[in-house]
PDBQT receptor file of N, H, CA, C and O in Angstrom, charges set to zero:
ATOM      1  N   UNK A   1      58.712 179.710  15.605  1.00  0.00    +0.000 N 
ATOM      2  CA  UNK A   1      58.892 178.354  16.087  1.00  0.00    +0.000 C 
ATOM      3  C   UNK A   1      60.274 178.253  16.751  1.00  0.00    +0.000 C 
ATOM      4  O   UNK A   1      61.338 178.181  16.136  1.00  0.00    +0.000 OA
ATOM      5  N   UNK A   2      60.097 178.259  18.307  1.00  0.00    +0.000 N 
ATOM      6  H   UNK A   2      59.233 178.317  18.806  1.00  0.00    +0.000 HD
ATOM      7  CA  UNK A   2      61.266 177.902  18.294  1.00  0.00    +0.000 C 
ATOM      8  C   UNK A   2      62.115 176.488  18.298  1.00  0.00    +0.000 C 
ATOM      9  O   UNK A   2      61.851 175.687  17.402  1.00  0.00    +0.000 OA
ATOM     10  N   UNK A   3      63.446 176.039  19.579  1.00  0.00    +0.000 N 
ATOM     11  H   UNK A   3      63.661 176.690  20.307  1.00  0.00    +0.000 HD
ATOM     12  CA  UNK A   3      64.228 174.929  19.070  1.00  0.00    +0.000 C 
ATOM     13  C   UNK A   3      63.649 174.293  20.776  1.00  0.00    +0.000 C 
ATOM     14  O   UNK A   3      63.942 174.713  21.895  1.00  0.00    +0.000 OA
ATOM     15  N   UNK A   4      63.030 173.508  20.490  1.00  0.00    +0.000 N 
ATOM     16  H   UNK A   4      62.792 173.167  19.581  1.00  0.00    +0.000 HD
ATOM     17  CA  UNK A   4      62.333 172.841  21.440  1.00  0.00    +0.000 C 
ATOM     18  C   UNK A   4      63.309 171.624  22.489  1.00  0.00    +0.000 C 
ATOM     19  O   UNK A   4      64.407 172.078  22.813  1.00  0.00    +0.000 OA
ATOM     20  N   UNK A   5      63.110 170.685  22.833  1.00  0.00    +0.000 N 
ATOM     21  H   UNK A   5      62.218 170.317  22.569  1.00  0.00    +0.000 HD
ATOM     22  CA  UNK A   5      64.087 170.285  24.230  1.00  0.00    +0.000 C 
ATOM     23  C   UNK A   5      64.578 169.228  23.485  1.00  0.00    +0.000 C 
ATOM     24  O   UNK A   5      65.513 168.618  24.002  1.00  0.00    +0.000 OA
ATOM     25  N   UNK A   6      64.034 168.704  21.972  1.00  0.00    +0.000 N 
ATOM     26  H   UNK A   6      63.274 169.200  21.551  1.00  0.00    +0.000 HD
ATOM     27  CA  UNK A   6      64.726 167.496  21.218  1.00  0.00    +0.000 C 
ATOM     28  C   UNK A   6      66.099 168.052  20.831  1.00  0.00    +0.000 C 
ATOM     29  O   UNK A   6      66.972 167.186  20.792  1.00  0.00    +0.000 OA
ATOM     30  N   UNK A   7      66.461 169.198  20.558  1.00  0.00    +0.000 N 
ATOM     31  H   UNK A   7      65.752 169.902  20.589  1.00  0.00    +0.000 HD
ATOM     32  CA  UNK A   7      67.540 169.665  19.952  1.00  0.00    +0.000 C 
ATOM     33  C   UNK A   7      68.886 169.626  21.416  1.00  0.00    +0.000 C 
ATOM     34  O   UNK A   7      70.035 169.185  21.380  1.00  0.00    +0.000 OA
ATOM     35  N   UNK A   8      68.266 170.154  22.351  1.00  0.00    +0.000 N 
ATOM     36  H   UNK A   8      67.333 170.512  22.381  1.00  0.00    +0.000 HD
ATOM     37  CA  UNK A   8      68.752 170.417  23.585  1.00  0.00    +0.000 C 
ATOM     38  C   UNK A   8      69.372 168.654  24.553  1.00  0.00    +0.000 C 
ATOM     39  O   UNK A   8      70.306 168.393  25.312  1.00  0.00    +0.000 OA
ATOM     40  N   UNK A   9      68.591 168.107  24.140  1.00  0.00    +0.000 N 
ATOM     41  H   UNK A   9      67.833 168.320  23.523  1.00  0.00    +0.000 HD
ATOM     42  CA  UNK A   9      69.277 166.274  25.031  1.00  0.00    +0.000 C 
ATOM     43  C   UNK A   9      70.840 165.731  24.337  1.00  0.00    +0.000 C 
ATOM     44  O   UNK A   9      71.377 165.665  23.231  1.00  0.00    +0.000 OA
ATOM     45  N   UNK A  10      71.094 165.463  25.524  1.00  0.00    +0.000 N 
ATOM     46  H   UNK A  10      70.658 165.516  26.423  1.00  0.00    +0.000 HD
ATOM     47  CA  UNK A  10      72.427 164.719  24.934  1.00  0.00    +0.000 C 
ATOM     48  C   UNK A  10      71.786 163.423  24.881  1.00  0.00    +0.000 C 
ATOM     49  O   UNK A  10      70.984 162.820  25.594  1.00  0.00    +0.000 OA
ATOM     50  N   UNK A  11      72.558 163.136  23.532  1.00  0.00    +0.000 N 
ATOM     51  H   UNK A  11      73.209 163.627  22.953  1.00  0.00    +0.000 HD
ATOM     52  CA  UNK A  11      72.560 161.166  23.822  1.00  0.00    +0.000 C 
ATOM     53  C   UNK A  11      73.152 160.264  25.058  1.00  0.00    +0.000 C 
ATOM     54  O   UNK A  11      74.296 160.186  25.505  1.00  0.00    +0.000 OA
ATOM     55  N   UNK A  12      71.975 159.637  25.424  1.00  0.00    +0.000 N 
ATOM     56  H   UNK A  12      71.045 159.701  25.061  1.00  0.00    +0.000 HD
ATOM     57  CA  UNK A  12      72.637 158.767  26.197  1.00  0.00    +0.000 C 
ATOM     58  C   UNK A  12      72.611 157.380  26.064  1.00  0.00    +0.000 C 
ATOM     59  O   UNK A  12      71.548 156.791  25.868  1.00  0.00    +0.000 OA
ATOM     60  N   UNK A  13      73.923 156.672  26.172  1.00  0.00    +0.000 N 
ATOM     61  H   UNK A  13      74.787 157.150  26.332  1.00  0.00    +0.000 HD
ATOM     62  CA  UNK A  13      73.358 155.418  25.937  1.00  0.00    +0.000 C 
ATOM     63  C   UNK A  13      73.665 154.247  27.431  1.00  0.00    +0.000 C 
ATOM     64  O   UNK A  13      74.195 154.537  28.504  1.00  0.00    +0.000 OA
ATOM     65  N   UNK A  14      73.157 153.029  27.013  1.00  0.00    +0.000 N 
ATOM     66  H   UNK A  14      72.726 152.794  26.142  1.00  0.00    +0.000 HD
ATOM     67  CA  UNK A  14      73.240 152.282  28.697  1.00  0.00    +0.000 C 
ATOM     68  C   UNK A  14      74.493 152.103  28.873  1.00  0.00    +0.000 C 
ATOM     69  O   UNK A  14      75.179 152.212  27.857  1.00  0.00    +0.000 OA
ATOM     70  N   UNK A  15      75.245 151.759  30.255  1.00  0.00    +0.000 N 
ATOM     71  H   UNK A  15      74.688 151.670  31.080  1.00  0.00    +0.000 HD
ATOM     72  CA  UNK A  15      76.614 151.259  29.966  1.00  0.00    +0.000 C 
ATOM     73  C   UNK A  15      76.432 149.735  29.706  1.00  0.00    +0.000 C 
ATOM     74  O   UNK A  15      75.586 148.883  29.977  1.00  0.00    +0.000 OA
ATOM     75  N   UNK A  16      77.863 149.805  28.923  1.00  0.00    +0.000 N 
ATOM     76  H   UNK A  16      78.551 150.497  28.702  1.00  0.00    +0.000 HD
ATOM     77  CA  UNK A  16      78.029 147.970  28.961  1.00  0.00    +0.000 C 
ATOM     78  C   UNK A  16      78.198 147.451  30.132  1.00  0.00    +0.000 C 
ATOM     79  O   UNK A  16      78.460 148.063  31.168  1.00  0.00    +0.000 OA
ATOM     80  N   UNK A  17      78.019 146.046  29.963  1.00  0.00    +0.000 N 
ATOM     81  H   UNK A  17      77.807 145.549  29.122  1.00  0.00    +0.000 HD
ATOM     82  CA  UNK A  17      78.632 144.895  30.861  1.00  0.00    +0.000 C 
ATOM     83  C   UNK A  17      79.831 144.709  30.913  1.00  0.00    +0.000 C 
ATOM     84  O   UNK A  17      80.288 144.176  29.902  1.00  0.00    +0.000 OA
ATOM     85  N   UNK A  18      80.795 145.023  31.990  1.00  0.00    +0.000 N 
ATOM     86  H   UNK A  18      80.424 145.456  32.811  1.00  0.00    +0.000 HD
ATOM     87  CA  UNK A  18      82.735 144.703  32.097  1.00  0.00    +0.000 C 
ATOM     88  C   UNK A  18      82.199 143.068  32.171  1.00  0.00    +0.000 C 
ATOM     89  O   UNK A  18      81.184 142.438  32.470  1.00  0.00    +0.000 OA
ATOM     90  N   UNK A  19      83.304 142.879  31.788  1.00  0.00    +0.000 N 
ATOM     91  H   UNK A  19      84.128 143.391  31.545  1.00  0.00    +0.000 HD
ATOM     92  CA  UNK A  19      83.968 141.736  32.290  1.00  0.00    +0.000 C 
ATOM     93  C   UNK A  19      84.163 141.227  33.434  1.00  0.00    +0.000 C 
ATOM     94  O   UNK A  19      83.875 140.096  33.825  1.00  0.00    +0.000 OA
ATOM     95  N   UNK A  20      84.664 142.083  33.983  1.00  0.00    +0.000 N 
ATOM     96  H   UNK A  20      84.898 143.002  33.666  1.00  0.00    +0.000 HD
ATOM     97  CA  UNK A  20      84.984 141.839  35.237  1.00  0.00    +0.000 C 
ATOM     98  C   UNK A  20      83.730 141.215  36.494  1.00  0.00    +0.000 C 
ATOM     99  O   UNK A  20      83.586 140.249  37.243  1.00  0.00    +0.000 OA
ATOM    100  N   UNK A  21      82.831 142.805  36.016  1.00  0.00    +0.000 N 
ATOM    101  H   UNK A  21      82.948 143.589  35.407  1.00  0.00    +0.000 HD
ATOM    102  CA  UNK A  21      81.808 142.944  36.676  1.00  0.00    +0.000 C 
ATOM    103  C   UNK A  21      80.556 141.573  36.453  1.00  0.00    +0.000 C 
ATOM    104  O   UNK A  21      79.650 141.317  37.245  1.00  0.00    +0.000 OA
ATOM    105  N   UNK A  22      80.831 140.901  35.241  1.00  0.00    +0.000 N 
ATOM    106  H   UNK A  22      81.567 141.108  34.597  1.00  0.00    +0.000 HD
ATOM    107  CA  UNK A  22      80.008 139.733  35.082  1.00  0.00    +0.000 C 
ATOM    108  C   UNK A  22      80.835 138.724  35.714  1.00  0.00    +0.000 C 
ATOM    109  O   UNK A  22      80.257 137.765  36.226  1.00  0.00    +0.000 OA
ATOM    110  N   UNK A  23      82.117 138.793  35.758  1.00  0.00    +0.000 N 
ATOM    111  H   UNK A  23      82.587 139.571  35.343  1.00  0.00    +0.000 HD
ATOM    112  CA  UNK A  23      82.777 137.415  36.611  1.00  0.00    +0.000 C 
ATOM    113  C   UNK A  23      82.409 137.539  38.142  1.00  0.00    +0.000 C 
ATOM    114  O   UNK A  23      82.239 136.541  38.842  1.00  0.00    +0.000 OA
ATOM    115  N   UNK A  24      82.285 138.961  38.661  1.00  0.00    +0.000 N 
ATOM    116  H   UNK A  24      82.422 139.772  38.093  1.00  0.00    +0.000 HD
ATOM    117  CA  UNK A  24      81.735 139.076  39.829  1.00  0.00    +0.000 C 
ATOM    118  C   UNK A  24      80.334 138.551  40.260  1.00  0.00    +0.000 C 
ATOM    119  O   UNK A  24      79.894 137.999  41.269  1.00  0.00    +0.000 OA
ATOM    120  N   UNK A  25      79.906 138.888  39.266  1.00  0.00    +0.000 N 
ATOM    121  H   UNK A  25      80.263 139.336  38.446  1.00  0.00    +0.000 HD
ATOM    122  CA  UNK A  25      77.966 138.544  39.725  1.00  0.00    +0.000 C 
ATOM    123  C   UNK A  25      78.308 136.689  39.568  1.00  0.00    +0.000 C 
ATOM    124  O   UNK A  25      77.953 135.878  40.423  1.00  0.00    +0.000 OA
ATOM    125  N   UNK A  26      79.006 136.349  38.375  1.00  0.00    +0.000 N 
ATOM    126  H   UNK A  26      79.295 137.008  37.680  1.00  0.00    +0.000 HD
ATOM    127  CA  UNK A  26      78.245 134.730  38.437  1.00  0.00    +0.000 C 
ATOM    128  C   UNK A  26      79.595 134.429  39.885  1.00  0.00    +0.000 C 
ATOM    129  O   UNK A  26      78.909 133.740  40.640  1.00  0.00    +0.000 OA
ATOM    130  N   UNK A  27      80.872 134.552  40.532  1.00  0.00    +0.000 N 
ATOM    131  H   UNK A  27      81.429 135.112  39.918  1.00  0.00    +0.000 HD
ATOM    132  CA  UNK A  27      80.995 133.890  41.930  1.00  0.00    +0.000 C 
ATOM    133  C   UNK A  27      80.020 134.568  42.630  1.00  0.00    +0.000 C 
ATOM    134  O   UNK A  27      79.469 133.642  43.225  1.00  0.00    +0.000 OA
ATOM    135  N   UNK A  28      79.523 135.444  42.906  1.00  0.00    +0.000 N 
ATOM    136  H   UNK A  28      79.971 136.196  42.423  1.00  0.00    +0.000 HD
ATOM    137  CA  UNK A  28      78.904 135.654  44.073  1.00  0.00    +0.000 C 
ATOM    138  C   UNK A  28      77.800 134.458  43.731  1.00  0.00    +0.000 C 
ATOM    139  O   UNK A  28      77.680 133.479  44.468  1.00  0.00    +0.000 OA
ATOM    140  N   UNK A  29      76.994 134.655  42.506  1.00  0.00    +0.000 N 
ATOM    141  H   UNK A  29      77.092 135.450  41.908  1.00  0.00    +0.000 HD
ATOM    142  CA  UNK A  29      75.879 133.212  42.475  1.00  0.00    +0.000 C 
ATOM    143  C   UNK A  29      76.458 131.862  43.007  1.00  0.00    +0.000 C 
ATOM    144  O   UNK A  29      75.713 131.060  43.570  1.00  0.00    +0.000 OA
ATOM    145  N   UNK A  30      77.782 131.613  42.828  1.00  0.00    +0.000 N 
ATOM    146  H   UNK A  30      78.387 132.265  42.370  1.00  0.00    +0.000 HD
ATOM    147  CA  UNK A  30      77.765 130.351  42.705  1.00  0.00    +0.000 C 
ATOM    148  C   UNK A  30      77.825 130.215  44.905  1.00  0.00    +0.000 C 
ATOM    149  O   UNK A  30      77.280 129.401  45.651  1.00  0.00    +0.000 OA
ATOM    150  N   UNK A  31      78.464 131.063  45.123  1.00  0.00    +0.000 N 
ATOM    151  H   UNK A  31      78.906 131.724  44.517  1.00  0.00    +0.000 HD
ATOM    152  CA  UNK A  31      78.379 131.279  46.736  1.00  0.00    +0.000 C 
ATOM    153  C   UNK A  31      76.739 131.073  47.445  1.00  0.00    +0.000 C 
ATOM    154  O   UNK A  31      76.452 130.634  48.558  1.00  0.00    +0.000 OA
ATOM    155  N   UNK A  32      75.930 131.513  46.465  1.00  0.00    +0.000 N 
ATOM    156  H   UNK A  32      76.164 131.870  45.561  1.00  0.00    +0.000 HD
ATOM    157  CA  UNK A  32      74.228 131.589  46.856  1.00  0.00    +0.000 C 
ATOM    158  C   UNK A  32      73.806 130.083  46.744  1.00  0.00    +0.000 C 
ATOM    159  O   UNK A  32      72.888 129.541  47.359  1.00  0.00    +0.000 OA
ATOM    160  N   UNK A  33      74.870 129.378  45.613  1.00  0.00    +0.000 N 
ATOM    161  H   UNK A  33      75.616 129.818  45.114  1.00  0.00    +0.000 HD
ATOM    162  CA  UNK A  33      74.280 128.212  45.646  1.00  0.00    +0.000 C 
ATOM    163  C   UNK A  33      75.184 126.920  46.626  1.00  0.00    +0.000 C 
ATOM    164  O   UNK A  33      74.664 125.893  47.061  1.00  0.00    +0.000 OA
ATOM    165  N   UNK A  34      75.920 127.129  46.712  1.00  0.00    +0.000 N 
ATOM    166  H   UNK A  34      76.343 127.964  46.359  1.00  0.00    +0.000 HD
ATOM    167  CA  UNK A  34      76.802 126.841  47.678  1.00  0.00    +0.000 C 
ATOM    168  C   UNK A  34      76.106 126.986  48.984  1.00  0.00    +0.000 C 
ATOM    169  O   UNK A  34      76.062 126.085  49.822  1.00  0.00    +0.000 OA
ATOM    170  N   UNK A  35      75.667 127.940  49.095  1.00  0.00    +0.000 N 
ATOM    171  H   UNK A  35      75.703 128.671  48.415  1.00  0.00    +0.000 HD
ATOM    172  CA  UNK A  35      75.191 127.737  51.292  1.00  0.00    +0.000 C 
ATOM    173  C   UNK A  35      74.035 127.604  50.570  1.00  0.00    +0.000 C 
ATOM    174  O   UNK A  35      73.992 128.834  50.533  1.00  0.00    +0.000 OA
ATOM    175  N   UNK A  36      73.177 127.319  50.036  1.00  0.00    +0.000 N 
ATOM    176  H   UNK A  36      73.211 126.320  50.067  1.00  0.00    +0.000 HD
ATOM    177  CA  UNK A  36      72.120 126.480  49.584  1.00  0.00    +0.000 C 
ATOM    178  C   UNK A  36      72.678 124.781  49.685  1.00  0.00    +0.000 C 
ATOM    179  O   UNK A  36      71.726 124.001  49.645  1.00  0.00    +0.000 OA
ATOM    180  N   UNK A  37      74.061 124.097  49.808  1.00  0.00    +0.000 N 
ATOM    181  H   UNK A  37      74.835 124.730  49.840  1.00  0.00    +0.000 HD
ATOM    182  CA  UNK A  37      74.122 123.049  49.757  1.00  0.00    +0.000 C 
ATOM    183  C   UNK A  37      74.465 121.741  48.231  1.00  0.00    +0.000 C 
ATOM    184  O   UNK A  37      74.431 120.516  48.120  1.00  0.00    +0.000 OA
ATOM    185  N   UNK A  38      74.778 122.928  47.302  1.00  0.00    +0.000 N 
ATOM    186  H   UNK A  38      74.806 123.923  47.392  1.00  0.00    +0.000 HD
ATOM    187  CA  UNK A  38      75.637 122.149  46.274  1.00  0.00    +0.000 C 
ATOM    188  C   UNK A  38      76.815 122.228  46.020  1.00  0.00    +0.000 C 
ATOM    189  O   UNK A  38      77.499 123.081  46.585  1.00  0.00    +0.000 OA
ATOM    190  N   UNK A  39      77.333 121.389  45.135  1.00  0.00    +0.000 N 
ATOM    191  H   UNK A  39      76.778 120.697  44.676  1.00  0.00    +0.000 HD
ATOM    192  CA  UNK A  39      79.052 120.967  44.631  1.00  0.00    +0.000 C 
ATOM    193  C   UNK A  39      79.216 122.457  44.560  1.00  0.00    +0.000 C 
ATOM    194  O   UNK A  39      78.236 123.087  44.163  1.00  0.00    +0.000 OA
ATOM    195  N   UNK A  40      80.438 123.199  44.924  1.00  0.00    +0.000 N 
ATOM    196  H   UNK A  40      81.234 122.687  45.246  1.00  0.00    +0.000 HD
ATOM    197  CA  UNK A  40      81.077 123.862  44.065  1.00  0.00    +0.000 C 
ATOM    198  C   UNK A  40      81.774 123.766  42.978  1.00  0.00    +0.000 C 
ATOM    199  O   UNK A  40      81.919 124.584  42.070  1.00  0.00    +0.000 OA
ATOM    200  N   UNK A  41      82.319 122.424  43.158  1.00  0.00    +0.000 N 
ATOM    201  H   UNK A  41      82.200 121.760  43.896  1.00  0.00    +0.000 HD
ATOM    202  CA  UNK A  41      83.169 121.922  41.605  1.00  0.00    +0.000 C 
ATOM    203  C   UNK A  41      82.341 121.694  40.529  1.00  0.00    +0.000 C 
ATOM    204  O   UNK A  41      82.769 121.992  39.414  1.00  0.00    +0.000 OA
ATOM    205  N   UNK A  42      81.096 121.164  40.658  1.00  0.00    +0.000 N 
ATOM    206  H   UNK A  42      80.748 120.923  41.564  1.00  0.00    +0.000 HD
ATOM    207  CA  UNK A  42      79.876 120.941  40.045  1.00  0.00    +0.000 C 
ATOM    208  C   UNK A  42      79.717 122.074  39.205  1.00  0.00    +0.000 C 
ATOM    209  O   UNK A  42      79.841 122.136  37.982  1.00  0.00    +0.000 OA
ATOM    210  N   UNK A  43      79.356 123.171  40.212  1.00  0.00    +0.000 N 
ATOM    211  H   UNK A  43      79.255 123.121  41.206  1.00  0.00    +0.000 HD
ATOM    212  CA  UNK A  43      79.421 124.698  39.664  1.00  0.00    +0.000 C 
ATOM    213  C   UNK A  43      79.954 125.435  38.929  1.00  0.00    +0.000 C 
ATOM    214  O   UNK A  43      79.461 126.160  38.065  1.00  0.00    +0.000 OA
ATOM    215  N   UNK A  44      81.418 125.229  39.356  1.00  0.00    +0.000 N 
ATOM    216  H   UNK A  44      81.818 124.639  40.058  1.00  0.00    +0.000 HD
ATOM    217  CA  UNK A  44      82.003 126.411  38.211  1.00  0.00    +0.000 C 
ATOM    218  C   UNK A  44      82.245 125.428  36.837  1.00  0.00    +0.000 C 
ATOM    219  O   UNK A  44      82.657 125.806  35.741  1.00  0.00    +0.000 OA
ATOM    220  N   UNK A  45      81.967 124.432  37.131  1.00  0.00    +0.000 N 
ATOM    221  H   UNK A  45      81.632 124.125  38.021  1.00  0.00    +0.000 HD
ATOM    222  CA  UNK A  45      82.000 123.978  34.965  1.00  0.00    +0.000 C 
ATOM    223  C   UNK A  45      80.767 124.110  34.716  1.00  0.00    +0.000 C 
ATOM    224  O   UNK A  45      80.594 123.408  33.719  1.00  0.00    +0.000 OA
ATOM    225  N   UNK A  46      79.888 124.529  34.973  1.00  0.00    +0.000 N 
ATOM    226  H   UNK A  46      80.030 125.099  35.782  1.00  0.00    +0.000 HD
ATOM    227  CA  UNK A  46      78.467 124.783  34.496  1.00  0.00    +0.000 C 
ATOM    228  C   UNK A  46      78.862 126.080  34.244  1.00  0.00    +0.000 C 
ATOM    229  O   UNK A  46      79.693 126.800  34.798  1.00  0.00    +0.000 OA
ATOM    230  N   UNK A  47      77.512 126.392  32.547  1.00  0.00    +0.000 N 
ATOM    231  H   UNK A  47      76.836 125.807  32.097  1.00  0.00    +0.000 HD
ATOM    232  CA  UNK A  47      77.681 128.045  32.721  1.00  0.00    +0.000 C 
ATOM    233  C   UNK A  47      76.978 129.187  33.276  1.00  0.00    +0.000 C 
ATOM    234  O   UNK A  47      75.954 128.947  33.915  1.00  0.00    +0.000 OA
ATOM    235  N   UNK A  48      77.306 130.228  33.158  1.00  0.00    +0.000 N 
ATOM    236  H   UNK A  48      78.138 130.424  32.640  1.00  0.00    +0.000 HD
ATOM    237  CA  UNK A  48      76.719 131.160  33.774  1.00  0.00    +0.000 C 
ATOM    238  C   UNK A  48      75.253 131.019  33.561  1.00  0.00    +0.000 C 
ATOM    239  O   UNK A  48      74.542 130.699  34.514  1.00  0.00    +0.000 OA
ATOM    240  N   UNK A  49      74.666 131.269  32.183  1.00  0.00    +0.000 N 
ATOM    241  H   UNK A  49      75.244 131.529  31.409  1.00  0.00    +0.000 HD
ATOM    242  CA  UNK A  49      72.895 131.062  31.992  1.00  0.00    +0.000 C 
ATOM    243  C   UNK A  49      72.450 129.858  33.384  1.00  0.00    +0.000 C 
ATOM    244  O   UNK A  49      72.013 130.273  34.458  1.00  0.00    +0.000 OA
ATOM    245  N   UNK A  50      72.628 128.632  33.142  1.00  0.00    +0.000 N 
ATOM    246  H   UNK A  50      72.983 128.295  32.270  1.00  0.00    +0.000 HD
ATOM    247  CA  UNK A  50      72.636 127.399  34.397  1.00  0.00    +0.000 C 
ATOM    248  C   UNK A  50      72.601 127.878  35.335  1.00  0.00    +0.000 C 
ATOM    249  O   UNK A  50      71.802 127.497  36.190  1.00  0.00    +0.000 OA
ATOM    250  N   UNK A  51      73.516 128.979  35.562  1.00  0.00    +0.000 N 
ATOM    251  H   UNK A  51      74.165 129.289  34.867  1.00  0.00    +0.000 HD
ATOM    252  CA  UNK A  51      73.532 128.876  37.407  1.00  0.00    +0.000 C 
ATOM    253  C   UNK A  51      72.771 129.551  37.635  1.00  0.00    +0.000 C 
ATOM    254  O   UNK A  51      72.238 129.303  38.716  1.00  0.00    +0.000 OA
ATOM    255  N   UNK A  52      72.094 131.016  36.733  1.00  0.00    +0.000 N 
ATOM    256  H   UNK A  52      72.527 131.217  35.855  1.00  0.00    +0.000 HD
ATOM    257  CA  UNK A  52      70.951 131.923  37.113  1.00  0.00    +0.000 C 
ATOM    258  C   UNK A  52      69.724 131.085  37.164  1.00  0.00    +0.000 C 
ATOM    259  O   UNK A  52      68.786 131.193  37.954  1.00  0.00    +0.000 OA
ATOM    260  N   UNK A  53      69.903 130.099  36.045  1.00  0.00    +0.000 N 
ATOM    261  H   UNK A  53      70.665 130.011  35.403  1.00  0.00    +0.000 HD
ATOM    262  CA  UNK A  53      68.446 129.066  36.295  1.00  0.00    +0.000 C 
ATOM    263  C   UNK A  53      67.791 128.256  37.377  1.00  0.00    +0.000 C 
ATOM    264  O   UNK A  53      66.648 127.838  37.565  1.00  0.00    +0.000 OA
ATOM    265  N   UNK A  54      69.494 128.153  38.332  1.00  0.00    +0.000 N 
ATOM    266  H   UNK A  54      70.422 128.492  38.179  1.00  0.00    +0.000 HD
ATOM    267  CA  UNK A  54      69.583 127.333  39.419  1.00  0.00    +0.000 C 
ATOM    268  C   UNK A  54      68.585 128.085  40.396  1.00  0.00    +0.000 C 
ATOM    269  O   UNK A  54      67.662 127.695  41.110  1.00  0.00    +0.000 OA
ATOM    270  N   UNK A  55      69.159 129.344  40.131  1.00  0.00    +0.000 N 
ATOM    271  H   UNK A  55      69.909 129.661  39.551  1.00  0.00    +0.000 HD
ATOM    272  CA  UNK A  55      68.394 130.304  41.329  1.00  0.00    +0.000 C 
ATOM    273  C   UNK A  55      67.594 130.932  40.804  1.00  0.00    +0.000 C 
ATOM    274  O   UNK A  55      67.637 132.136  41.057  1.00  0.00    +0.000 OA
ATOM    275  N   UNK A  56      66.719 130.544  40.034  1.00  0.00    +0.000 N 
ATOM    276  H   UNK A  56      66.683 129.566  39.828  1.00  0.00    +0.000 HD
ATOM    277  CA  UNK A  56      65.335 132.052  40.034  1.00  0.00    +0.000 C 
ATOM    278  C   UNK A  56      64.170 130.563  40.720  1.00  0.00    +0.000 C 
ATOM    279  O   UNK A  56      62.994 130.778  41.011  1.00  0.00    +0.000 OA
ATOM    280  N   UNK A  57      64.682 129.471  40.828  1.00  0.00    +0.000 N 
ATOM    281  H   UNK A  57      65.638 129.297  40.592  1.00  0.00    +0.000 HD
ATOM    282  CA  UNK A  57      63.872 128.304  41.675  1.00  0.00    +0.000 C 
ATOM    283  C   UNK A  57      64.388 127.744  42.952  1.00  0.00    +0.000 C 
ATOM    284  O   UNK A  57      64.827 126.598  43.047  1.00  0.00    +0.000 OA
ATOM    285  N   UNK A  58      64.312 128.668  44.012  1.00  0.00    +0.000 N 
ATOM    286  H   UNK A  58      63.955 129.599  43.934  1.00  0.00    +0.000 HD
ATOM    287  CA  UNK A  58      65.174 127.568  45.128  1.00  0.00    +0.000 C 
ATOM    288  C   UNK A  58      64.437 126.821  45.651  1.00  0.00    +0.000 C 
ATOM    289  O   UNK A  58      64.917 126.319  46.668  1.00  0.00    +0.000 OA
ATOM    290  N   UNK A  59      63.390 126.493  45.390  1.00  0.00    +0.000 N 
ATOM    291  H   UNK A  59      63.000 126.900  44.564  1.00  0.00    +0.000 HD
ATOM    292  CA  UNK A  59      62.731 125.395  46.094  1.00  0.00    +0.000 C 
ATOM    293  C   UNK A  59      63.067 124.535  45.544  1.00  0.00    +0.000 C 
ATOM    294  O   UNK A  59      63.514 123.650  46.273  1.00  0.00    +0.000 OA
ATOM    295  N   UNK A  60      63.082 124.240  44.073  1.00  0.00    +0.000 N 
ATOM    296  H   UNK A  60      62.718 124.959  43.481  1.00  0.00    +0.000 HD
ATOM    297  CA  UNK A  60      63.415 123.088  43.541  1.00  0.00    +0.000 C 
ATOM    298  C   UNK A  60      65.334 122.604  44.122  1.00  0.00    +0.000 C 
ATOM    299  O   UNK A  60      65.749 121.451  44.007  1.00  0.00    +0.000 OA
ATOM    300  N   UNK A  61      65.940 123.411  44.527  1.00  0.00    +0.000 N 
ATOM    301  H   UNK A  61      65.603 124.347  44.621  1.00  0.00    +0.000 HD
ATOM    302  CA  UNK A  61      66.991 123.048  44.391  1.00  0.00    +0.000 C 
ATOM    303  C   UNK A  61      67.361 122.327  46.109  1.00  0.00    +0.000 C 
ATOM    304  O   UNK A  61      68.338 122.473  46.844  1.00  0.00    +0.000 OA
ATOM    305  N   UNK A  62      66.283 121.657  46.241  1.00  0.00    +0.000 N 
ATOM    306  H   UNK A  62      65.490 121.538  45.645  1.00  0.00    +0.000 HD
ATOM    307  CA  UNK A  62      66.513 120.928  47.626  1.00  0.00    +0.000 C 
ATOM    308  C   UNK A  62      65.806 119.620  47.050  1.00  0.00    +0.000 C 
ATOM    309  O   UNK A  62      65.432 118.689  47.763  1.00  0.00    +0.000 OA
ATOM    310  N   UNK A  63      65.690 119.668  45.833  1.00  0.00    +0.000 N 
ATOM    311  H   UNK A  63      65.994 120.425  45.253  1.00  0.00    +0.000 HD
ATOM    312  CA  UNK A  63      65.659 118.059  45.022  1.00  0.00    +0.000 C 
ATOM    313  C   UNK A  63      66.653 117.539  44.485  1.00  0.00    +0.000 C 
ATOM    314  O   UNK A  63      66.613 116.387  44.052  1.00  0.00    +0.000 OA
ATOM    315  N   UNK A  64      68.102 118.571  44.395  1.00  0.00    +0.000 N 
ATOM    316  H   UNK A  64      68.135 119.507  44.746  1.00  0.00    +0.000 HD
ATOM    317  CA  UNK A  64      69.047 118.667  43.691  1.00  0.00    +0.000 C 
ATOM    318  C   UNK A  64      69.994 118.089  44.693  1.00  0.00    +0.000 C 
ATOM    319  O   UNK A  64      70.826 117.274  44.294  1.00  0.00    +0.000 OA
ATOM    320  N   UNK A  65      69.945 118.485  46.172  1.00  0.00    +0.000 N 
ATOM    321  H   UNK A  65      69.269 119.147  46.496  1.00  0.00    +0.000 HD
ATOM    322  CA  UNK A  65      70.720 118.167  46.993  1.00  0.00    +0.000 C 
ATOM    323  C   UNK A  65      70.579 117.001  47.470  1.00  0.00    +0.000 C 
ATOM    324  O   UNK A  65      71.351 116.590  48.336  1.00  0.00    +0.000 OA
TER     325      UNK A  65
């Protein structure tokens, strides 16, 4: 019997989420919603979850404007 390909894998695991890299994704959203035609000030006191909600519906968000 030999040592088959389970012995042979390295662990891998996912990378995390920076910081950084999540402050990047929610301005760029809030920019998507912006030339869509809402507050920006509106925006950044809302949180991040909110603003992805804003956008997985843009049709609705010309009821908003």
């Amino acid at each position: 019997m030999g040592t088959g390909r389970k012995f042979h894998k390295n662990n891998m695991t996912r990378p995390r989420k920076s910081t950084m890299e999540r402050k990047r994704r929610v301005k760029v959203q809030i920019k998507r919603l912006v030339a869509h035609g809402l507050d920006e000030e509106v925006l950044v006191k809302m949180d991040p979850p909110d603003i992805r909600e804003l956008l997985r519906c843009p049709a609705k968000l010309k009821e908003l404007v």
